[in-house]
C-alpha positions as CSV (number, residue, x, y, z in Angstrom):
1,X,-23.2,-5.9,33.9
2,X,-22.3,-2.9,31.3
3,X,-21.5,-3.3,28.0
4,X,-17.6,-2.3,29.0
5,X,-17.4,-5.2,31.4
6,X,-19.0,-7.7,29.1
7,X,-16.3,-7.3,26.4
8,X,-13.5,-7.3,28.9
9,X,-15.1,-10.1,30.4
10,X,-16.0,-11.7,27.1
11,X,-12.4,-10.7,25.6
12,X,-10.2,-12.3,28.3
13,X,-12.6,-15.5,28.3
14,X,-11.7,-15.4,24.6
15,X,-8.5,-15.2,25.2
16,X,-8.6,-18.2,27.6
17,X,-10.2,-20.0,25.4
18,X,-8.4,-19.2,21.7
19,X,-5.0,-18.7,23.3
20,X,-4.9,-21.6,25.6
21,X,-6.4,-24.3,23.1
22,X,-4.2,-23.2,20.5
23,X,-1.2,-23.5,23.1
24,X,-2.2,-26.7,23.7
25,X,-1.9,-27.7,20.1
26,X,0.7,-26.0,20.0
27,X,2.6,-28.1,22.7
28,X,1.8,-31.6,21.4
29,X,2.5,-30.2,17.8
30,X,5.6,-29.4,18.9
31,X,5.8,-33.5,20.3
32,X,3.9,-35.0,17.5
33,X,7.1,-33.0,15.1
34,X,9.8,-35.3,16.9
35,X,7.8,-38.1,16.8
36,X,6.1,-37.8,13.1
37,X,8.0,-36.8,9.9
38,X,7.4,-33.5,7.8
39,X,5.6,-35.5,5.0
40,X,3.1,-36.7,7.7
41,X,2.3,-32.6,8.2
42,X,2.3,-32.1,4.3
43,X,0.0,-34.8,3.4
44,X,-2.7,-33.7,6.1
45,X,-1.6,-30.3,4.9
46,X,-2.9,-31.4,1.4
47,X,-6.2,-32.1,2.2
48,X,-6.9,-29.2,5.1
49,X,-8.2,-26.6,2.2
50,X,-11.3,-29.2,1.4
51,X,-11.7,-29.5,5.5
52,X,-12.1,-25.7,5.6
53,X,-14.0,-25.1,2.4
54,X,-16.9,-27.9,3.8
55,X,-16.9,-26.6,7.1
56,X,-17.5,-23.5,6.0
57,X,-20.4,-24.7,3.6
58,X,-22.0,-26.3,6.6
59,X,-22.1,-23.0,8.1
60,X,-23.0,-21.1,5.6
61,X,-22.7,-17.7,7.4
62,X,-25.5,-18.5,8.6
63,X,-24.6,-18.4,12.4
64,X,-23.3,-14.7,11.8
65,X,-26.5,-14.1,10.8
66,X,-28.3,-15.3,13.9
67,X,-25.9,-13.3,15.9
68,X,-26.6,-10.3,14.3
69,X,-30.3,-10.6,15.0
70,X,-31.5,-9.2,18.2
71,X,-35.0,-10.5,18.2
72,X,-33.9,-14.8,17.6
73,X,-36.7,-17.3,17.9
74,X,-36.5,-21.3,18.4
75,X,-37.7,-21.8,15.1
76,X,-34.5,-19.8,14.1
77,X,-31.8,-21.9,15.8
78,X,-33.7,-25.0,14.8
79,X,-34.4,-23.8,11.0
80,X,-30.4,-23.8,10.9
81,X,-29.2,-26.9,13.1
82,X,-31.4,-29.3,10.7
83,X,-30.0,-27.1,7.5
84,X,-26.2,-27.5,8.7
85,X,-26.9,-31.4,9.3
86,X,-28.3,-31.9,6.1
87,X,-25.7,-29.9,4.6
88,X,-23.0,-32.0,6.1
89,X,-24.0,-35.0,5.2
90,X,-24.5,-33.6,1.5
91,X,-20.8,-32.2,1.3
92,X,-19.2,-35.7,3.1
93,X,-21.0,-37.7,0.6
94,X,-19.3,-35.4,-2.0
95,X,-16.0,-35.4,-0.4
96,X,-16.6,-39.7,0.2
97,X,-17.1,-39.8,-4.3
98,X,-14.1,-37.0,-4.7
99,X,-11.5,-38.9,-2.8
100,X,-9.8,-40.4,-5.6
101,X,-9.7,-37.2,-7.6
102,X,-7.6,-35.6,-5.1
103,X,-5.3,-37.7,-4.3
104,X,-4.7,-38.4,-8.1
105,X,-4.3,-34.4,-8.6
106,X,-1.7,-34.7,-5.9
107,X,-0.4,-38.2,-7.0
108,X,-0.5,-39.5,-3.7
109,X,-2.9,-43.1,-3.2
110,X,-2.7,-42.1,0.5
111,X,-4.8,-39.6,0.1
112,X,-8.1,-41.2,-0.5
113,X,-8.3,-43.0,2.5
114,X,-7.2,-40.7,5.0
115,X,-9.8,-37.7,3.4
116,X,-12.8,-40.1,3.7
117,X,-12.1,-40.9,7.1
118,X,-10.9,-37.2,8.0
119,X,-14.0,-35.7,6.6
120,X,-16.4,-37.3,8.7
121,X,-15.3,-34.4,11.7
122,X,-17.7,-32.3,9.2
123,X,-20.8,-34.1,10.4
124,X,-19.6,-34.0,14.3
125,X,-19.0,-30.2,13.9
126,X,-22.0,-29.8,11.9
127,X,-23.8,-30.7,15.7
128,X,-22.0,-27.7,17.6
129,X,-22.3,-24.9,15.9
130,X,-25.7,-23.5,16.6
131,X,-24.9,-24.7,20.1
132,X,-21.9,-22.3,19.9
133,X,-23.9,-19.7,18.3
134,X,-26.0,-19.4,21.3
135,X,-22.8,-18.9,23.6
136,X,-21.0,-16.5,21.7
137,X,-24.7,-14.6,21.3
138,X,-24.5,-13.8,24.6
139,X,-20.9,-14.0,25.7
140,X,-20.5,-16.9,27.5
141,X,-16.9,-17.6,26.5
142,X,-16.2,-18.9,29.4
143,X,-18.1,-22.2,28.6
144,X,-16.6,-22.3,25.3
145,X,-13.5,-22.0,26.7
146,X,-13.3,-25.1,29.1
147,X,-14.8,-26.7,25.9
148,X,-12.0,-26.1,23.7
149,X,-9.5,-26.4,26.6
150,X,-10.9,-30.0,27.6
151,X,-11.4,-31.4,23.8
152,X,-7.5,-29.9,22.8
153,X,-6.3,-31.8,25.8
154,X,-7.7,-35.1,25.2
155,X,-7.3,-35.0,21.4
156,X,-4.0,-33.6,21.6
157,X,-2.9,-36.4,24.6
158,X,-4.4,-39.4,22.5
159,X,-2.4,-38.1,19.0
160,X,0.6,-38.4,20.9
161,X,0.4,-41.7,22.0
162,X,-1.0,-43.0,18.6
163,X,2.1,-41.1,17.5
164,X,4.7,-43.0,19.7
165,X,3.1,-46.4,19.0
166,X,4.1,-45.7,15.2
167,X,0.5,-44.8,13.9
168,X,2.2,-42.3,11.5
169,X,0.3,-39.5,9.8
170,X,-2.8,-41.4,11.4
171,X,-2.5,-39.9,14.4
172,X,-3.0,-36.4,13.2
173,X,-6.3,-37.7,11.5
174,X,-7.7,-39.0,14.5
175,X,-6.6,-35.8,16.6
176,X,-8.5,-33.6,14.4
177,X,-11.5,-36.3,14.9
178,X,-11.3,-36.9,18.7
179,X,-11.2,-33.1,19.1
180,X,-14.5,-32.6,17.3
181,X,-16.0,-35.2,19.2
182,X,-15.4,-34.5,22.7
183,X,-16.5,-30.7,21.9
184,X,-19.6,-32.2,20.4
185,X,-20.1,-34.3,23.6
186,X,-19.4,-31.4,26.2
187,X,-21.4,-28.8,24.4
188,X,-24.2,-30.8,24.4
189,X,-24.0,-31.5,28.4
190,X,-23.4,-28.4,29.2
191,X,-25.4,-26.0,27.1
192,X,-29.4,-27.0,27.3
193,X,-30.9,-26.2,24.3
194,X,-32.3,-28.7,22.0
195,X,-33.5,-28.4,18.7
196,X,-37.3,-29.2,17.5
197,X,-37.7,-31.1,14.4
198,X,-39.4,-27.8,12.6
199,X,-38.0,-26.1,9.4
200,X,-39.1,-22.3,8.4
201,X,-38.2,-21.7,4.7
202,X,-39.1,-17.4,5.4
203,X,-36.6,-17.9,8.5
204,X,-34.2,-20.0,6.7
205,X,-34.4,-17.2,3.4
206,X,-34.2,-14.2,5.9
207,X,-30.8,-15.5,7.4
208,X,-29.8,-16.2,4.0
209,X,-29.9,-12.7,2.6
210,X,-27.1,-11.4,5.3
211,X,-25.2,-14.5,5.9
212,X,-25.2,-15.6,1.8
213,X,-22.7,-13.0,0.9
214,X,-20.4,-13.9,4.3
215,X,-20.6,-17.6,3.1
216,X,-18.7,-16.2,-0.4
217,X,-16.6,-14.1,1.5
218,X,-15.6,-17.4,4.0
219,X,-15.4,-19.4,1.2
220,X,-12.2,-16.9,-0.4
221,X,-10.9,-16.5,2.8
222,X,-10.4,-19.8,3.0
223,X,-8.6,-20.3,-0.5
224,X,-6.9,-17.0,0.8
225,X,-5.5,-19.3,3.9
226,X,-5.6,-22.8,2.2
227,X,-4.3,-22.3,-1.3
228,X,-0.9,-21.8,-0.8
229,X,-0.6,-25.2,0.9
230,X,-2.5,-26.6,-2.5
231,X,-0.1,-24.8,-4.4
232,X,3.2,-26.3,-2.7
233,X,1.6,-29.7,-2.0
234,X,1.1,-29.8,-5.8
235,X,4.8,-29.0,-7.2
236,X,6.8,-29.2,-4.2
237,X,7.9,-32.3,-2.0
238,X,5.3,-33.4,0.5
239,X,8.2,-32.8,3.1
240,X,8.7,-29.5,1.9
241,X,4.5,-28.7,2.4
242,X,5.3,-30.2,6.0
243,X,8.1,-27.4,6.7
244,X,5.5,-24.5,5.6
245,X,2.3,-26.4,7.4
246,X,4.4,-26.2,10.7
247,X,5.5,-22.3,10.1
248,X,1.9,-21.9,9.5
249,X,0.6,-23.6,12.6
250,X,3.4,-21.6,15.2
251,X,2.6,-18.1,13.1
252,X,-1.0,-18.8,14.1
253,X,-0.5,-19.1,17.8
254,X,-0.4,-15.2,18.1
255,X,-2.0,-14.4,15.0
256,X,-5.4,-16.3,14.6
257,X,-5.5,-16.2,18.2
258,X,-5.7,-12.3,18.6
259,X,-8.0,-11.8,15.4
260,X,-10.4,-15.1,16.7
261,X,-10.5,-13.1,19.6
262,X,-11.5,-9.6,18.4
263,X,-13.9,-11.3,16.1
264,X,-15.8,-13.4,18.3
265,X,-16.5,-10.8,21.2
266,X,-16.5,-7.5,18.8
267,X,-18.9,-8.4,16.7
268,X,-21.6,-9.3,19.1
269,X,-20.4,-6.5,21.3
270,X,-20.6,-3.8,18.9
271,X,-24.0,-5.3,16.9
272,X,-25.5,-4.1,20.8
273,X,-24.6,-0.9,20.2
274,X,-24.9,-0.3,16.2
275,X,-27.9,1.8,17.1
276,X,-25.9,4.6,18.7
277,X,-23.7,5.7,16.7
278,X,-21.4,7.8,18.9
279,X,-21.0,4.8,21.6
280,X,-20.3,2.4,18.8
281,X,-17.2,4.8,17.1
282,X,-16.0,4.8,20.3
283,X,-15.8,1.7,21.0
284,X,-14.3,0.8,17.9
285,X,-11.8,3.4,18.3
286,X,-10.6,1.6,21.4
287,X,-10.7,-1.9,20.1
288,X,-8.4,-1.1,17.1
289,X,-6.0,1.0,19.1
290,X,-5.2,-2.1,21.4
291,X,-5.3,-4.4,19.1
292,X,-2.8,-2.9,17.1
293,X,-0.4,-2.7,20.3
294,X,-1.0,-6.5,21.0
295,X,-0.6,-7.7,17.3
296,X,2.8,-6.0,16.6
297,X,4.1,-6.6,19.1
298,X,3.5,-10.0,19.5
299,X,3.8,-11.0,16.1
300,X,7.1,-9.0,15.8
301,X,8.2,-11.2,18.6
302,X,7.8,-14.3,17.4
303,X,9.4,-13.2,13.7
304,X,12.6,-11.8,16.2
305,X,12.6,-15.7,17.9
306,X,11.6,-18.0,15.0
307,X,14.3,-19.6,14.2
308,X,15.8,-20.4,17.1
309,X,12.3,-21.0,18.7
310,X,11.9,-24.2,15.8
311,X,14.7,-25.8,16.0
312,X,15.1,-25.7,20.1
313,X,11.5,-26.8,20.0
314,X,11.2,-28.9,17.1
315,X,15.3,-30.1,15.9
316,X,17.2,-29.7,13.4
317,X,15.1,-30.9,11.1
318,X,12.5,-28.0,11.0
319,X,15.2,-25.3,10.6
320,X,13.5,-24.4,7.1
321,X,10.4,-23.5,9.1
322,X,11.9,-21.5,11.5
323,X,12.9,-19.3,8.3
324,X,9.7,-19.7,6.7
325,X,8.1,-19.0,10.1
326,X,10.3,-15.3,10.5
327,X,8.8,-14.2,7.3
328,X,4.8,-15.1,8.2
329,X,5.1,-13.1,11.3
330,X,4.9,-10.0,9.3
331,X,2.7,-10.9,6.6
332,X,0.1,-12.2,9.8
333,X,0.6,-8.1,10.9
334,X,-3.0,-6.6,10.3
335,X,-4.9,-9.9,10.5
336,X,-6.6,-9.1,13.5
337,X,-6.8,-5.5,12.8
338,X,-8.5,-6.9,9.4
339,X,-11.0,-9.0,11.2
340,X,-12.4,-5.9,13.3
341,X,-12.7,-3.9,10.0
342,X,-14.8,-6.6,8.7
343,X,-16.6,-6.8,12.0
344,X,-17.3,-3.0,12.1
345,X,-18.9,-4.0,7.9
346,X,-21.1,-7.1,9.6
347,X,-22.6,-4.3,12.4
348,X,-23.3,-2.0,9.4
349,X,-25.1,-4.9,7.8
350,X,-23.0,-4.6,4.4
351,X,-22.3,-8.5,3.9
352,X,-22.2,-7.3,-0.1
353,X,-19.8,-5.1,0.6
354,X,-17.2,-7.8,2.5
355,X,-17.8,-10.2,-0.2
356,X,-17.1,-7.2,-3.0
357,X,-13.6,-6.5,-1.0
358,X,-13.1,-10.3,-1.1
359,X,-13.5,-10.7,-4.5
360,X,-11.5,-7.8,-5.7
361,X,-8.5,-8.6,-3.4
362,X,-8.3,-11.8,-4.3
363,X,-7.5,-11.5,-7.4
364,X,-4.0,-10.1,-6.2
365,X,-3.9,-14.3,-5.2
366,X,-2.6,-14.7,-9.2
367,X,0.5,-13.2,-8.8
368,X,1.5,-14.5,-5.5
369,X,0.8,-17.9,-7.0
370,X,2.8,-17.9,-9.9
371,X,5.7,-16.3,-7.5
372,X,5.3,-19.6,-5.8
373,X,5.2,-21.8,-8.3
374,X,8.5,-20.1,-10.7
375,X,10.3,-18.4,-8.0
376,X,10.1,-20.1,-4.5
377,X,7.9,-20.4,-1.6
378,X,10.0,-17.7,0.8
379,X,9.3,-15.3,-2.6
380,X,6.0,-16.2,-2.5
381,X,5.8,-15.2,1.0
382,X,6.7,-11.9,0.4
383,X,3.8,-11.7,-2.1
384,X,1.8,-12.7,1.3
385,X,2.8,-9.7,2.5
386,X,2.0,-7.5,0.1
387,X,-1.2,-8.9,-0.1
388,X,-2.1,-8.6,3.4
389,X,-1.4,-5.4,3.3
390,X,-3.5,-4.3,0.4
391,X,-6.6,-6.2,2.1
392,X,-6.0,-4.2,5.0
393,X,-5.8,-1.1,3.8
394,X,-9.4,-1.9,1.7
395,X,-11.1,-3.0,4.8
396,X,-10.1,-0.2,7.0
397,X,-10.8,2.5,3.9
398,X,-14.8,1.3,3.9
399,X,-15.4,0.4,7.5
400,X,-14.6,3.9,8.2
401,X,-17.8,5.0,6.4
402,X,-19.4,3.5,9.3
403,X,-17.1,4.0,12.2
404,X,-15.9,7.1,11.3
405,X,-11.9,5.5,12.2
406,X,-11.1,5.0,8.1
407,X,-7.7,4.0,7.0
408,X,-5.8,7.7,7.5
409,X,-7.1,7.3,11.2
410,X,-5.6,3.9,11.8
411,X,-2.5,4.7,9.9
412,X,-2.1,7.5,12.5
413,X,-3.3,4.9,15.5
414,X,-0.2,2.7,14.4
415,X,3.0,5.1,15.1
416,X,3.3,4.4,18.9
417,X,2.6,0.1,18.2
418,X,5.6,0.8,15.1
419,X,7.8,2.8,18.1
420,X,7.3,-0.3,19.9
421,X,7.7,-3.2,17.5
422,X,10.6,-1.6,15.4
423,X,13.3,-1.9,18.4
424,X,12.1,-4.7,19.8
425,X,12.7,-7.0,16.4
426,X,15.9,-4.6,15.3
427,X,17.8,-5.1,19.0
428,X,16.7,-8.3,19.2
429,X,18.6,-10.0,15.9
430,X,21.1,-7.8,15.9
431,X,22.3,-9.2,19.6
432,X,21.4,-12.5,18.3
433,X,23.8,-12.1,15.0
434,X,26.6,-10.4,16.7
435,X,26.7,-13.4,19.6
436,X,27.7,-17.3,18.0
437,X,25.7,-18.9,20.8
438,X,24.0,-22.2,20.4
439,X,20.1,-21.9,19.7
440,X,19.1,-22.7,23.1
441,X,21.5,-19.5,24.9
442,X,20.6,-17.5,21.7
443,X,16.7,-17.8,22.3
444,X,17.0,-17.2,26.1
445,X,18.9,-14.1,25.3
446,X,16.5,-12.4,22.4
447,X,13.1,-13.2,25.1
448,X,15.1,-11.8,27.8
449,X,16.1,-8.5,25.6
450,X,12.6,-8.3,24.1
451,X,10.9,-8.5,27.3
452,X,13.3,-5.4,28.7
453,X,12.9,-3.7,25.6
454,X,9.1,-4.1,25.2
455,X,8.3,-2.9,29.0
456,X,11.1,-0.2,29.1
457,X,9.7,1.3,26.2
458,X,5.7,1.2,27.6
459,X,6.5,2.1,30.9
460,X,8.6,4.9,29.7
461,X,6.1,6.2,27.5
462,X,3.4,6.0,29.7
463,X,1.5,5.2,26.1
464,X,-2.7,5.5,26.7
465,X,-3.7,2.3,25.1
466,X,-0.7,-0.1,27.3
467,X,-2.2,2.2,30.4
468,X,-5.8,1.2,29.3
469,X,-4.9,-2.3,28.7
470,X,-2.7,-2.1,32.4
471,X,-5.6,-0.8,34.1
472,X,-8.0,-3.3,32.8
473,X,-5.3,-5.9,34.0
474,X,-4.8,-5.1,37.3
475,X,-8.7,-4.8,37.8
476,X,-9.2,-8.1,36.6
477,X,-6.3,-9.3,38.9
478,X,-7.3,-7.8,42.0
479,X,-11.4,-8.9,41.1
C-alpha cells in the first residue's frame, strides 16, 4: 500500500474512530444533561485539569517518542510500559494524599471522595498506551477505532442508567472508569504484544531527550485546556462551571475531533517521509489546505446552530451554554491547523522548539484569566480567541522553516475556507433572527440553509482541495 493510501486509509479510520466515539459521548451527554444537574458537570469539571495533568505524566511524551523512531526494539516498548505503570501508581498515590487539598481550594467536601475514586482510571490507562503506540505506529486505526467505539458505548449505556436510578454526579465518575476499563480489556485481546519484565536505562534516557520537552509542552497544553474550568470552578457557582463544561464538551465534537485526527495519522505519516524533503512539503501542503476547509467550516457551523442546537438537545436549562458554546466555535478555529504545525516541529525533531512556543504563549494565559475572573466568562472567551490566534500564527511561522508552508503561505491557503465559512454563518443567523420560530423550526431551518449554502458555494467553485477531498470520497465509496 503507498504512503497516499495509508493516510487516507489511516485518516478516515481516524475519523471513525475520534468522530464516532466522541458522538457517542456526545449522545448520552446530551441524556445524562436531562437527567443530571449542571453542578453534577461542574464538580467533575473541577477535578478534570488533575485527570489530564496525571495522564499526561504517565505518558510522559514518551510514546511520541517511540513513534518517531523508525528502528523500535522490545526492550523499547517494554522500557516504557513498566516506566508508565510505575509512574501511575506514583501520581495516584499523590492524587490519593492531595484529595483534601483540592476540594478545600474549591470548598467543596465532595470533592475528596469522588477524585480518589476518579483517579484510579490513571492506572487502567497507564496499561494501554504502549499497546496504542504500537497501533498508531503503524496505522491501524481501524482497531483502535472499534476500541473506542465499543468502550464509549458500554460506558456511555451504563452512566445513563446509573443516571436514571438517581446515582447523581456518580454516574459521570464511573463512565469515565468503565470507559477506561473496557479499552484496557479489548486492547489487550486484540493487540498481541506483551511486555517482558526488562528495564533499559540508555533506552529509557534516549526516549527521554525528544519526548522530555513534549511532556512540558503536554503539561501547558493542558493548563491551556483545563485552567479556565479551575478558574470558574474557583469563583463562580459550580452550576455555572456545569454550563461552560457542556459548551466545552459539544465545541469539542468538531474541534478535537478534526485536530485528534490530523495528529494521530500526520505525524506518523509524515515522520516516513521526513527524509525527503520535497515529498514531505508536499504532503504537508495538502494536509493543511483540507484541513482548513474541514475546520471552518465545520466549526462555523456549529457557532451558526449553537444555541438552538442546546436547548432542543439539552432544555431550557442549558440555554447559557448554547451562548457560551457560539463563542468557542471560533476560538476552536485553527486548533487542528495548530496540531499539524506542531506535527510538522515533532518530524523536524525540534521538541525544544514546541515547548519554547509553549512557554512563550502561555504567558498570554494572565490576561485572559484576570478577564475571567473581573469581567466575565463570555469576556474571557474572547481572550480565548485571541489567544488561539496568536499560538497559531507562532506555530505556523516556525514549522515553515521546515515545510517550507510558513504563516504568509497558510494565510494565503485560508481565503477560499473564509469564502466558504463567512456566508454560511452570516446567512445562517441572519434567517434565524429575522424568523420568531421556536428552537426546534429555527434549527431545522439554519442546517437546511447551511447545507445549501455550503454545497452551492463548492460545487460552484469547483475549489481544488473540496475536489481533492470529493475524489478521495467517492474512491473510498465505490472501494
Amino acid at each position: 500500500m503507498s504512503l497516499k493510501d495509508k493516510v487516507i486509509n489511516g485518516l478516515l479510520w481516524s475519523f471513525a474512530e475520534k468522530f464516532a466515539a466522541r458522538l457517542i459521548n456526545f449522545i448520552s451527554g446530551i441524556l445524562l444533561a436531562r437527567l443530571l444537574v449542571p453542578r453534577d458537570f461542574g464538580l467533575i469539571g473541577m477535578l478534570m485539569i488533575f485527570i489530564e495533568l496525571a495522564n499526561t505524566l504517565v505518558r510522559s511524551g514518551l510514546n511520541q517518542a517511540l513513534i518517531r523512531k523508525t528502528d523500535c526494539r522490545d526492550v523499547d516498548y517494554s522500557t516504557l510500559f513498566i516506566f508508565n505503570l510505575i509512574a501511575s501508581a506514583g501520581i495516584y498515590g499523590l492524587l490519593f494524599l492531595a484529595a483534601g487539598l483540592i476540594a478545600k481550594f474549591y470548598n467543596e467536601p465532595q470533592l475528596e471522595l469522588l477524585i480518589r475514586v476518579l483517579a484510579l482510571g490513571i492506572f487502567i490507562n497507564a496499561f494501554t498506551i504502549i499497546q496504542r503506540t504500537l497501533l498508531v505506529k503503524r496505522l491501524d486505526f481501524k482497531l483502535l477505532t472499534q476500541i473506542s467505539i465499543l468502550s464509549s458505548l458500554i460506558a456511555g449505556t451504563g452512566s445513563i442508567v446509573m443516571a436514571y436510578y438517581g446515582h447523581g454526579v456518580w454516574s459521570l465518575v464511573y463512565k469515565y472508569l468503565l470507559q477506561y476499563f473496557i479499552a484496557f480489556v479489548l486492547i489487550w485481546y486484540w493487540n498481541k504484544w506483551w511486555p517482558r519484565l526488562t528495564f533499559s536505562i540508555s533506552s529509557f534516557k534516549q526516549q527521554f531527550r525528544f519526548g522530555g520537552y513534549l511532556t512540558v509542552f503536554e503539561i501547558l497544553s493542558v493548563l491551556d485546556r483545563q485552567i479556565y474550568q479551575v478558574v470558574i470552578g474557583k469563583f463562580y457557582p459550580a452550576a455555572q462551571l456545569g454550563q461552560y463544561t457542556k459548551a466545552y464538551q459539544f465545541k469539542q465534537l468538531p474541534s478535537e475531533s478534526v485536530g485528534n485526527i490530523i495528529e494521530s495519522v500526520s505525524y506518523p505519516a509524515l515522520s516516513s517521509i521526513a527524509k525527503d524533503k520535497n515529498r514531505l512539503g508536499l504532503t504537508f501542503n495538502r494536509l493543511i489546505r483540507s484541513t482548513m476547509l474541514v475546520s471552518f467550516v465545520l466549526m462555523v457551523a456549529m457557532a451558526a446552530v449553537a444555541r438552538e442546537l442546546t436547548v432542543v438537545l439539552m432544555g431550557t436549562n442549558w440555554i447559557i451554554a448554547g451562548e457560551y458554546l457560539q463563542l468557542l466555535c471560533f476560538s476552536a478555529l485553527f486548533i487542528p491547523l495548530n496540531k499539524l504545525n506542531l506535527a510538522m516541529l515533532k518530524v523536524a525533531g525540534r521538541s525544544d522548539l514546541i515547548l519554547r512556543i509553549g512557554l512563550y504563549t502561555k504567558l498570554l494565559l494572565i490576561p485572559v484569566l484576570y478577564i475571567a475572573v473581573y469581567w466575565g466568562i463570555r469576556e474571557m472567551i474572547y481572550g480565548m480567541m485571541v489567544y488561539e490566534l496568536v499560538l497559531y500564527g507562532t506555530s505556523a511561522y516556525y514549522s515553515g522553516l521546515y515545510s517550507g508552508h510558513g504563516l504568509s503561505r497558510q494565510l494565503k491557503y485560508m481565503v477560499p475556507s473564509l469564502l466558504v465559512a463567512v456566508p454560511l454563518f452570516t446567512l445562517t443567523v441572519l434567517a434565524g433572527r429575522l424568523l420568531d420560530w421556536s428552537y426546534l423550526l429555527t434549527l431545522v431551518l439554519k442546517v437546511v440553509l447551511g447545507a445549501a449554502i455550503v454545497i452551492g458555494i463548492l460545487e460552484g467553485s469547483k475549489l481544488d482541495d473540496y475536489l481533492y477531498l470529493k475524489k478521495i470520497a467517492k474512491e473510498k465509496w465505490k472501494g
